[in-house]
N, CA, C and O atoms as a GROMACS GRO file, in nm:
protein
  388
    1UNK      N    1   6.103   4.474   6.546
    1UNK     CA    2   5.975   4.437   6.593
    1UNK      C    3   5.908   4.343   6.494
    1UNK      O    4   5.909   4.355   6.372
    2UNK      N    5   5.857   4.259   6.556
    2UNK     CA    6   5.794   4.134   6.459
    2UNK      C    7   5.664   4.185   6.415
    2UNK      O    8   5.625   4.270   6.495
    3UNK      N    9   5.602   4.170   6.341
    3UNK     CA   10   5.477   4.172   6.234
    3UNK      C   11   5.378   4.127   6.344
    3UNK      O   12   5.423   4.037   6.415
    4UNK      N   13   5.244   4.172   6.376
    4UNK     CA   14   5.135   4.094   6.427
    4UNK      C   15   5.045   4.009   6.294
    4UNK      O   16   5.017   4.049   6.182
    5UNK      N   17   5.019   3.886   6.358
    5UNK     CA   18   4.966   3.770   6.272
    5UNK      C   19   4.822   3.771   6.333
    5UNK      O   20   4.792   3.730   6.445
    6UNK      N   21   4.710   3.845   6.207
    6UNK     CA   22   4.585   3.793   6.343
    6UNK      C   23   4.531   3.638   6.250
    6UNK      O   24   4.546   3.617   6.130
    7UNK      N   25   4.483   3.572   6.327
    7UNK     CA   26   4.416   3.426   6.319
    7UNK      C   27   4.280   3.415   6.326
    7UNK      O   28   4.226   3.442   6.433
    8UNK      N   29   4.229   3.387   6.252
    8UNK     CA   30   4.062   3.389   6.278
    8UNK      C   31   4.031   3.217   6.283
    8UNK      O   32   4.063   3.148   6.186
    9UNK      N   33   3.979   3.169   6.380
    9UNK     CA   34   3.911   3.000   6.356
    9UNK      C   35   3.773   3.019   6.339
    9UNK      O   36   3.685   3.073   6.406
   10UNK      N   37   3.778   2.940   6.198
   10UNK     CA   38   3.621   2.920   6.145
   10UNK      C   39   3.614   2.794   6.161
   10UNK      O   40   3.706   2.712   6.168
   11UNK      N   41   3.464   2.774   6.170
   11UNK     CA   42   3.414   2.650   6.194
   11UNK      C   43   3.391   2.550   6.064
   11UNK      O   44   3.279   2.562   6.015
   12UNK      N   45   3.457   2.474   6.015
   12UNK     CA   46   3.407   2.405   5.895
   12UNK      C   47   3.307   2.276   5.923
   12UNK      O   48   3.288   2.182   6.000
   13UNK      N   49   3.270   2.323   5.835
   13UNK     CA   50   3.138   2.211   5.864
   13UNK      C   51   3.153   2.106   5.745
   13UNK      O   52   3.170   2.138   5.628
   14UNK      N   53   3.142   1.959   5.800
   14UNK     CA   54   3.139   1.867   5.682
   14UNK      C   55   3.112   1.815   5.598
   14UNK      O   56   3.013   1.741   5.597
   15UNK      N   57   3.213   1.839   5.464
   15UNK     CA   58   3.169   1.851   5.366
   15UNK      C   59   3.057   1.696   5.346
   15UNK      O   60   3.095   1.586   5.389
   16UNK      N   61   2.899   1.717   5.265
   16UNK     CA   62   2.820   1.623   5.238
   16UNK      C   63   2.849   1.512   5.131
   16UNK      O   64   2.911   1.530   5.026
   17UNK      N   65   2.792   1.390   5.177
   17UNK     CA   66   2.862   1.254   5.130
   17UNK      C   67   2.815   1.234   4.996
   17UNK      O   68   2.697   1.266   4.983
   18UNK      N   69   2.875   1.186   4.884
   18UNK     CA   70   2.810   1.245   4.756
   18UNK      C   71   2.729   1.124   4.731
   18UNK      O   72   2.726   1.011   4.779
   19UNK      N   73   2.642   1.211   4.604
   19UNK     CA   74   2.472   1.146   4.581
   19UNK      C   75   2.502   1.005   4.559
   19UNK      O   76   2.614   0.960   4.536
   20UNK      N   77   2.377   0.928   4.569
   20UNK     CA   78   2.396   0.812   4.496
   20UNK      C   79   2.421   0.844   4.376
   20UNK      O   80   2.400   0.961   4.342
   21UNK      N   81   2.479   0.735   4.268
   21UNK     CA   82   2.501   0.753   4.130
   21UNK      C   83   2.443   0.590   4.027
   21UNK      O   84   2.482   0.539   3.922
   22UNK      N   85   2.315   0.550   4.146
   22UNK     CA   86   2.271   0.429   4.114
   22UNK      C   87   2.155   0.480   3.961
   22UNK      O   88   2.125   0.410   3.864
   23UNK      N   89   2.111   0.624   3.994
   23UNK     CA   90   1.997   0.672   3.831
   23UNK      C   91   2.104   0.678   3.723
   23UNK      O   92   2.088   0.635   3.609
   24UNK      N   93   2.232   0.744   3.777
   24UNK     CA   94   2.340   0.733   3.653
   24UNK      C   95   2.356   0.679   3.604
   24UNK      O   96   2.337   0.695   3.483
   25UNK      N   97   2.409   0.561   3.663
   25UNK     CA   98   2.424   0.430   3.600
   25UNK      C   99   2.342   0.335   3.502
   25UNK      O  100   2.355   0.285   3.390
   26UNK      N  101   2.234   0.340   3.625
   26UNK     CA  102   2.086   0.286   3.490
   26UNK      C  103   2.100   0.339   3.354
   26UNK      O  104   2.121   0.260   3.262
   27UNK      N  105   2.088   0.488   3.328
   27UNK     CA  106   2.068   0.560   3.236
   27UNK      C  107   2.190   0.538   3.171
   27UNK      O  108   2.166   0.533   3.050
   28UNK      N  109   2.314   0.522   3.194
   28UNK     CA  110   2.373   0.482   3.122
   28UNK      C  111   2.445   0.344   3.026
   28UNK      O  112   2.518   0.319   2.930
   29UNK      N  113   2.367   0.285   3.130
   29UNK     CA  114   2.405   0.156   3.076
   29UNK      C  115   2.252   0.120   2.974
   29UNK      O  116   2.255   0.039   2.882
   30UNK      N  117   2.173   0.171   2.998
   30UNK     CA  118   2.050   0.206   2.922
   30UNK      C  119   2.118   0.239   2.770
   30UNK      O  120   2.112   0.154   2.682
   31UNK      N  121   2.172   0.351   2.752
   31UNK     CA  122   2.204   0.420   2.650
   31UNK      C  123   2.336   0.371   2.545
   31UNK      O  124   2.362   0.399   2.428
   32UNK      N  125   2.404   0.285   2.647
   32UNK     CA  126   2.472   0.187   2.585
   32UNK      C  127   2.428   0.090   2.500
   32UNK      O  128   2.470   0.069   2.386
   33UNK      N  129   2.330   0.023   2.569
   33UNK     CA  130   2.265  -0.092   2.493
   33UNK      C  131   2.164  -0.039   2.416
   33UNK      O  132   2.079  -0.119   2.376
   34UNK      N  133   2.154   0.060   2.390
   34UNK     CA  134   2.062   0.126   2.263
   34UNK      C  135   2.143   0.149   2.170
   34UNK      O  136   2.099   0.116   2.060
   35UNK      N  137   2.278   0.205   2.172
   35UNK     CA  138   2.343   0.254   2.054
   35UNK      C  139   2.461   0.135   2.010
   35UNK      O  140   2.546   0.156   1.923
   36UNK      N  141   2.445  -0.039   2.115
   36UNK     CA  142   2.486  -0.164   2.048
   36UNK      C  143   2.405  -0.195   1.963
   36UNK      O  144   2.455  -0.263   1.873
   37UNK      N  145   2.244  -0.161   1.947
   37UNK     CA  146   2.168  -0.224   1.899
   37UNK      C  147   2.213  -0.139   1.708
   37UNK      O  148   2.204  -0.187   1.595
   38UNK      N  149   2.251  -0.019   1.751
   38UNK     CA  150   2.263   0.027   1.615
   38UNK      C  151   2.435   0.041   1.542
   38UNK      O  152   2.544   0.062   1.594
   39UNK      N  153   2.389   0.018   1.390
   39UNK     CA  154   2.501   0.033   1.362
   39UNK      C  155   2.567   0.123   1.374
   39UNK      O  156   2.505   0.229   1.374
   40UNK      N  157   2.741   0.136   1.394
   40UNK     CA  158   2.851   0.250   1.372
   40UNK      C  159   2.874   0.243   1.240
   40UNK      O  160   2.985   0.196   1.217
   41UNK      N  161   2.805   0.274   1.133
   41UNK     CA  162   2.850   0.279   0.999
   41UNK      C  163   2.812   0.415   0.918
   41UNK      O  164   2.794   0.429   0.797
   42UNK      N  165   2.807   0.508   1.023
   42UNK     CA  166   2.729   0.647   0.932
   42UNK      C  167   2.626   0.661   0.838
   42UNK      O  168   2.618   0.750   0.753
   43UNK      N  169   2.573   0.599   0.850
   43UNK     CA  170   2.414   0.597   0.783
   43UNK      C  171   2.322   0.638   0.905
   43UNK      O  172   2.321   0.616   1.026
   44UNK      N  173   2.217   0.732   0.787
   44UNK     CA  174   2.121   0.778   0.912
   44UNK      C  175   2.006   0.682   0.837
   44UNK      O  176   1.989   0.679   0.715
   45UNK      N  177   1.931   0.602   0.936
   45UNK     CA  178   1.839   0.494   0.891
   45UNK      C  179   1.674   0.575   0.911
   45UNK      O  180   1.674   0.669   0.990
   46UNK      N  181   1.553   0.544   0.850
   46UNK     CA  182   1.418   0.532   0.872
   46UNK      C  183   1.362   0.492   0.853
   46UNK      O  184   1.314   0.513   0.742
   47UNK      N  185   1.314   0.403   0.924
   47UNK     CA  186   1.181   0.272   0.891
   47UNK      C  187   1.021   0.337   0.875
   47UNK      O  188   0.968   0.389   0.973
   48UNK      N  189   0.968   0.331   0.773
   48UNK     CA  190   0.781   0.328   0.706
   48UNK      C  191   0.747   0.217   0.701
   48UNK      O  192   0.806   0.121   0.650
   49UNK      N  193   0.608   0.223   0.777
   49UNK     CA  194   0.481   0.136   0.756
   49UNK      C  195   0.375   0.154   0.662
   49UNK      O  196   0.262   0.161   0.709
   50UNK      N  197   0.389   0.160   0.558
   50UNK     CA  198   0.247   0.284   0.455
   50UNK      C  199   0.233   0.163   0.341
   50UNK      O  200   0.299   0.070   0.295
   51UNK      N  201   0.084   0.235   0.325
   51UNK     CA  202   0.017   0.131   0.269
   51UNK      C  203   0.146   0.118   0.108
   51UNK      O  204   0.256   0.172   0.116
   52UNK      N  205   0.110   0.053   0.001
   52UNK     CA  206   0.167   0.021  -0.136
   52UNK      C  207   0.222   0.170  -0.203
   52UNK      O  208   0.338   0.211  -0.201
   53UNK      N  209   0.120   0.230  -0.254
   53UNK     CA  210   0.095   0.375  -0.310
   53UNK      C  211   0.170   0.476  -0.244
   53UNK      O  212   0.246   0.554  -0.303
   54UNK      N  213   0.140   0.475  -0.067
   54UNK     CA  214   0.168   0.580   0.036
   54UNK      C  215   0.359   0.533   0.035
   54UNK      O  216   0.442   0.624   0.035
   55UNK      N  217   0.390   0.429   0.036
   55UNK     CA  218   0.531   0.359   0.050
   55UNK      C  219   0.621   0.426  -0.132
   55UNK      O  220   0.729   0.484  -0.123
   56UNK      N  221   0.576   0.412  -0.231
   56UNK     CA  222   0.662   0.447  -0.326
   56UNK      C  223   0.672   0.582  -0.318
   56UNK      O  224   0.788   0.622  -0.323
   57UNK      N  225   0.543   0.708  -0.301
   57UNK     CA  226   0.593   0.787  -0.280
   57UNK      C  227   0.712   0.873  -0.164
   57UNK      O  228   0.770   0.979  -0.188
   58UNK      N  229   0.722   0.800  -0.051
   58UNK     CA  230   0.750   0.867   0.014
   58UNK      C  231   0.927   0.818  -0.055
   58UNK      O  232   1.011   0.908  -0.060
   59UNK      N  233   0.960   0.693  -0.095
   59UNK     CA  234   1.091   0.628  -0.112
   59UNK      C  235   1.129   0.734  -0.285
   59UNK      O  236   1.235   0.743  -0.347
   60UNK      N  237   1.030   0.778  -0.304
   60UNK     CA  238   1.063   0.862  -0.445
   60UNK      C  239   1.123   1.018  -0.420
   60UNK      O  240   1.222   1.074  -0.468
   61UNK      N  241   0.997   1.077  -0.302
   61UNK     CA  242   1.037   1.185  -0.213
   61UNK      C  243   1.189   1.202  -0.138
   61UNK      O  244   1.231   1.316  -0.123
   62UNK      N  245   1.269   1.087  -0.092
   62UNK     CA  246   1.340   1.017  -0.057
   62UNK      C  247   1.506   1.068  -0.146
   62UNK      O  248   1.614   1.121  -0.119
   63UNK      N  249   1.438   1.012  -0.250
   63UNK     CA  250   1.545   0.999  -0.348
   63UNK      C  251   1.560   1.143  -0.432
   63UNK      O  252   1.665   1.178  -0.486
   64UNK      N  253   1.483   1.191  -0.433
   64UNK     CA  254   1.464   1.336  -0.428
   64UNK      C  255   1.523   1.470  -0.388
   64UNK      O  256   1.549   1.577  -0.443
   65UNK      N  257   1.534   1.408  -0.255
   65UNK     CA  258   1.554   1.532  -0.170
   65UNK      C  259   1.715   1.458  -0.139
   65UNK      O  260   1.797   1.549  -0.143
   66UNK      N  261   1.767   1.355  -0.117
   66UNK     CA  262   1.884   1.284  -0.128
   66UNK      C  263   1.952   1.208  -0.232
   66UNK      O  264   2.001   1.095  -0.221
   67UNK      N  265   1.948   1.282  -0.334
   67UNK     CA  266   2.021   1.192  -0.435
   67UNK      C  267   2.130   1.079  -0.406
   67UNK      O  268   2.220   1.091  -0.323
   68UNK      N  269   2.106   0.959  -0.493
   68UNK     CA  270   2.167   0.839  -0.437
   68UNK      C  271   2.299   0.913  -0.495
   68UNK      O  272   2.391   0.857  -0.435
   69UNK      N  273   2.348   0.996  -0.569
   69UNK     CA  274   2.507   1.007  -0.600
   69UNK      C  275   2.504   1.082  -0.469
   69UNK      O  276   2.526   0.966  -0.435
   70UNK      N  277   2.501   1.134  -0.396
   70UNK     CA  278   2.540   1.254  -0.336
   70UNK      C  279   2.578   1.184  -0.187
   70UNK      O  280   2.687   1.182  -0.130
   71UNK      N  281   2.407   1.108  -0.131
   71UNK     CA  282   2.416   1.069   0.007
   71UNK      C  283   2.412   0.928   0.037
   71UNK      O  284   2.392   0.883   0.150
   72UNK      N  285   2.438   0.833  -0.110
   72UNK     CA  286   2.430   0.684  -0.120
   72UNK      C  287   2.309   0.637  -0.038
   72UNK      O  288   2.316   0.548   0.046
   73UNK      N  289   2.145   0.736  -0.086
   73UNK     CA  290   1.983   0.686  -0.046
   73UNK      C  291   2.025   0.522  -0.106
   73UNK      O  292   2.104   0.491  -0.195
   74UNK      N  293   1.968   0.464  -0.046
   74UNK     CA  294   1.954   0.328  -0.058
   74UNK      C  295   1.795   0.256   0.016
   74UNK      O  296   1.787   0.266   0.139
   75UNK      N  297   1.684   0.190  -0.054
   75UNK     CA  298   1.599   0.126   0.017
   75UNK      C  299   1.701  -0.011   0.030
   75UNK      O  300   1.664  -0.110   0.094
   76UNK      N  301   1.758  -0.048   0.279
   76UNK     CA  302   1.816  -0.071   0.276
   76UNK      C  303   1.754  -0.254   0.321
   76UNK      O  304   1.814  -0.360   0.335
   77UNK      N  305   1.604  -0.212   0.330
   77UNK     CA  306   1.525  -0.377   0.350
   77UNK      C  307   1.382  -0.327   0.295
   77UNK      O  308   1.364  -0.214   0.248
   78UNK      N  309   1.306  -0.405   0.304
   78UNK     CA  310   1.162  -0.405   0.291
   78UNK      C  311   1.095  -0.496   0.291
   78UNK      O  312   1.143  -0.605   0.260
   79UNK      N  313   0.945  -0.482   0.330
   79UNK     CA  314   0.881  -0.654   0.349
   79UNK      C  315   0.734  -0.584   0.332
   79UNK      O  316   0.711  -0.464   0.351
   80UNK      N  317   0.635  -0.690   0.290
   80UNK     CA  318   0.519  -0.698   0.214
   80UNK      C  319   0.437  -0.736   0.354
   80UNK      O  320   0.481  -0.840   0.402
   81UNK      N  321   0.352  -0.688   0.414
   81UNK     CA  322   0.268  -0.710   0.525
   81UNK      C  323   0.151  -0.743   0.460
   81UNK      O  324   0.119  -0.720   0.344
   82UNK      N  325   0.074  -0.812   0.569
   82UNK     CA  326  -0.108  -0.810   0.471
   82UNK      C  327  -0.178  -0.700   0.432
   82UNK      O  328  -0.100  -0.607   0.450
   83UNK      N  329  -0.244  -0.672   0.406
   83UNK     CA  330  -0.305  -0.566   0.349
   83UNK      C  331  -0.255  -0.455   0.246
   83UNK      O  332  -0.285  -0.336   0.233
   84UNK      N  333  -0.150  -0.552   0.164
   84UNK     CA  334  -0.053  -0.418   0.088
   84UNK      C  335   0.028  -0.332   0.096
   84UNK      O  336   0.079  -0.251   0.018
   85UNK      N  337   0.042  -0.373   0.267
   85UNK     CA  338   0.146  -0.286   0.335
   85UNK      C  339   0.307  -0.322   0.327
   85UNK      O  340   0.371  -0.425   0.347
   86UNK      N  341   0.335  -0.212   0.294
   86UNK     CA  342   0.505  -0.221   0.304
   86UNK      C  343   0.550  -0.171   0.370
   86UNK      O  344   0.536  -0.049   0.374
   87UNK      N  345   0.664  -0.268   0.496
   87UNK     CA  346   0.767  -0.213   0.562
   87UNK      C  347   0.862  -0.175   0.545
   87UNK      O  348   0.927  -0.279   0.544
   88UNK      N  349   0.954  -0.071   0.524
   88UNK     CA  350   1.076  -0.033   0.493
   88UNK      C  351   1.175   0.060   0.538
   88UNK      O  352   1.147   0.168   0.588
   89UNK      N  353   1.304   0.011   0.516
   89UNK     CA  354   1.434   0.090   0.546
   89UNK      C  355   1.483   0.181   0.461
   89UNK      O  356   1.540   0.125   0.367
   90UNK      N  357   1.485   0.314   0.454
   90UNK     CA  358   1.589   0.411   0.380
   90UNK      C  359   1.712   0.404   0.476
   90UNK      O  360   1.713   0.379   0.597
   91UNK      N  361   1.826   0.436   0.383
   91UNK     CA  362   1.932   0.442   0.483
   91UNK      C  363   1.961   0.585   0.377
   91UNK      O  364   1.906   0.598   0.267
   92UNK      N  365   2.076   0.705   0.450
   92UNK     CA  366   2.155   0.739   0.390
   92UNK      C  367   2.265   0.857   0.453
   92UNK      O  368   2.266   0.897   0.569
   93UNK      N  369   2.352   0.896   0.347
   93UNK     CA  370   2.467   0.957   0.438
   93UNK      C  371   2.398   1.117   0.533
   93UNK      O  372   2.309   1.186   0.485
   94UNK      N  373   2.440   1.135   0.619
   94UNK     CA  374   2.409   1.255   0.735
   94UNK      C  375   2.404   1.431   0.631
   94UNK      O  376   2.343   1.537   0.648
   95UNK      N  377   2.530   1.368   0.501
   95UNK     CA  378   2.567   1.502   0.436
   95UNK      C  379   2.620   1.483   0.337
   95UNK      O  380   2.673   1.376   0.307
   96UNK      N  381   2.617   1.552   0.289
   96UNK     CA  382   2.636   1.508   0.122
   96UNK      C  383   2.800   1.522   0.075
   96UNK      O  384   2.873   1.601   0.136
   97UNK      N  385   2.837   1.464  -0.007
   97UNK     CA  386   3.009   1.465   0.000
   97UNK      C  387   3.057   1.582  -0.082
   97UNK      O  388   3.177   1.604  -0.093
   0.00000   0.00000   0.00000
């Protein structure tokens, strides 16, 4: 005697057409051209605007808390604005070697 086979038919319903992926894209091509703009050289960078006085301390604080043997601190630009103001770059390593 043969085996009974029972069969059930379900109704599938079709599967939905997938999302746009036009915000994806933006956002990613967004995030691209942000991280061309920066270097791949492992330096973590921070630019200050502070007045003369307010600018050495913080680049002393700087060197301080990151010793140039350890995380190669480097002031890596700087520029003299009117009013005594200095713009500037610290660069240095993420971690210490």
């Amino acid at each position: 005697m043969g085996a009974r086979v029972k069969c059930e038919w379900r109704s599938f319903e079709r599967t939905p057409a997938r999302p746009p992926l036009d915000g994806l894209k933006k956002r990613l091509d967004r995030s691209r051209a942000e991280n061309a703009r920066m270097p791949r050289d492992g330096f973590l960078r921070e630019t200050f605007v502070l007045p003369r006085s307010d600018a050495r301390l913080k680049a002393k604080e700087w060197f301080e808390r990151f010793p140039k043997q350890a995380y190669w601190t480097e002031i890596e630009s700087w520029f003299e604005r009117p009013g005594d103001v200095i713009e500037f770059t610290i660069r240095r390593l993420p971690a210490a070697d």
